[in-house]
Structure formats: structure tokens, C-alpha cells
N, C-alpha and C positions, 0 to 999 in steps of 0.2 A: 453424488456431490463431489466435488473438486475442489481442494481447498490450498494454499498455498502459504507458506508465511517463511521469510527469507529474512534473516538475523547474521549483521558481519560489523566486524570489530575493525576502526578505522583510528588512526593515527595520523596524523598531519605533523610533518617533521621538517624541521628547517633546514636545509642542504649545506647552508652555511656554515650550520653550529651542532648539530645533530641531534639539536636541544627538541624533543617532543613538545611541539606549541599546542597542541588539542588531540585527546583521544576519549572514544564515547562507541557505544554499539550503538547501532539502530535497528531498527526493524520493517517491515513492510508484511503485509497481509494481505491475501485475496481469494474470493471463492467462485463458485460456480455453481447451481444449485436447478438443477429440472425436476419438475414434477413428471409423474404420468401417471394413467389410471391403469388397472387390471391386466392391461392385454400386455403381451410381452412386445416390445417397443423396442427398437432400435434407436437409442439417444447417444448424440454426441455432444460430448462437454466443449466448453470453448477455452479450449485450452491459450490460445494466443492473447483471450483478453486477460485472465488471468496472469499471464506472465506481463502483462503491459501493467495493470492492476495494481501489481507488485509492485513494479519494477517504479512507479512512479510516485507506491506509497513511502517505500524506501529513501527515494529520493528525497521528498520532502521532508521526513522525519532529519535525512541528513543534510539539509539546509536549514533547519528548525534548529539542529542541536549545532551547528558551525557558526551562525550567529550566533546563539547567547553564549558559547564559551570565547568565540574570540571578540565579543563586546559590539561588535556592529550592530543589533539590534533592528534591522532595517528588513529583516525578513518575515514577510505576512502568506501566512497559508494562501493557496488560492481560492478564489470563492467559488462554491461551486456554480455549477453552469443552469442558467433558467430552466426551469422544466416548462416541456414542452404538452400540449394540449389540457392541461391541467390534469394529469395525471396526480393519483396519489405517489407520496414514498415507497420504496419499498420497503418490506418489513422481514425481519426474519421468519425459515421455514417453520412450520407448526405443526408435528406430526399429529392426526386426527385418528382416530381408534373409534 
């Protein structure tokens, strides 16, 4: 498993006045998770989605929290994307014993 979660403290400052107009941490998180059976396996994590993962839950969190302090209000998560073939969700791992 691969797991990621990426936590930074942000300040938005007025150049003008020096006056701190908005400051908030946010967070982002992401994982990566293969199964495999018995035999010894050569698996590779995908490390690149993970960092995109992040990098875009991050983002969101920090347009989430930039709107309700500075009042705009006009920012909506995005929805997510249609699933395709009628797959189920995914669910998290279950270790089985």
C-alpha cells in the first residue's frame, strides 16, 4: 500500500497593507492499494496517481476553505465523474484471515 496525505499552512496577504486577509491549513490525501495472492509478485504502486490524487484533493480543500473565509461563496466541489460500465464503488481494503 501507498499512502499519501500532504498538510501546508497557507496565508493570503495583501501586498498593500501587509494586513493577513485569510490563513487556514488544508489537507489532501491519497492512496494506492494492490492486492495479490501467495506467490511472490513483483508489484508496482502508482505512484504518479497518488501524487495527482493529492495534489488535486489539496487543491480543492484550498478553494473550499478560500471561499468561505473570504465570503464568496460561489465555490462547489466538483462532481464526480459518471461511472462507467456500471461498475460498483470502490470500497476500502479488508484484510481476510
Amino acid at each position: 500500500m501507498l499512502g499519501l496525505t500532504l498538510v501546508a499552512d497557507f496565508s493570503l496577504i495583501n501586498t498593500k497593507t501587509f494586513e493577513i486577509t485569510s490563513a487556514f491549513t488544508a489537507m489532501g490525501e491519497a492512496q494506492d492499494t494492490k492486492l495479490v495472492n501467495h506467490r511472490d509478485i513483483k508489484i508496482s504502486l502508482n505512484r504518479p496517481r497518488v501524487v495527482r490524487d493529492v495534489s488535486k484533493a489539496l487543491g480543492e480543500d484550498v478553494a473550499g476553505q478560500l471561499s468561505m473565509q473570504l465570503g464568496g461563496g460561489g465555490y462547489e466541489q466538483p462532481r464526480e465523474a459518471p461511472q462507467r460500465n456500471n461498475l460498483p464503488r470502490d470500497t476500502a481494503p479488508v484484510i481476510l484471515r
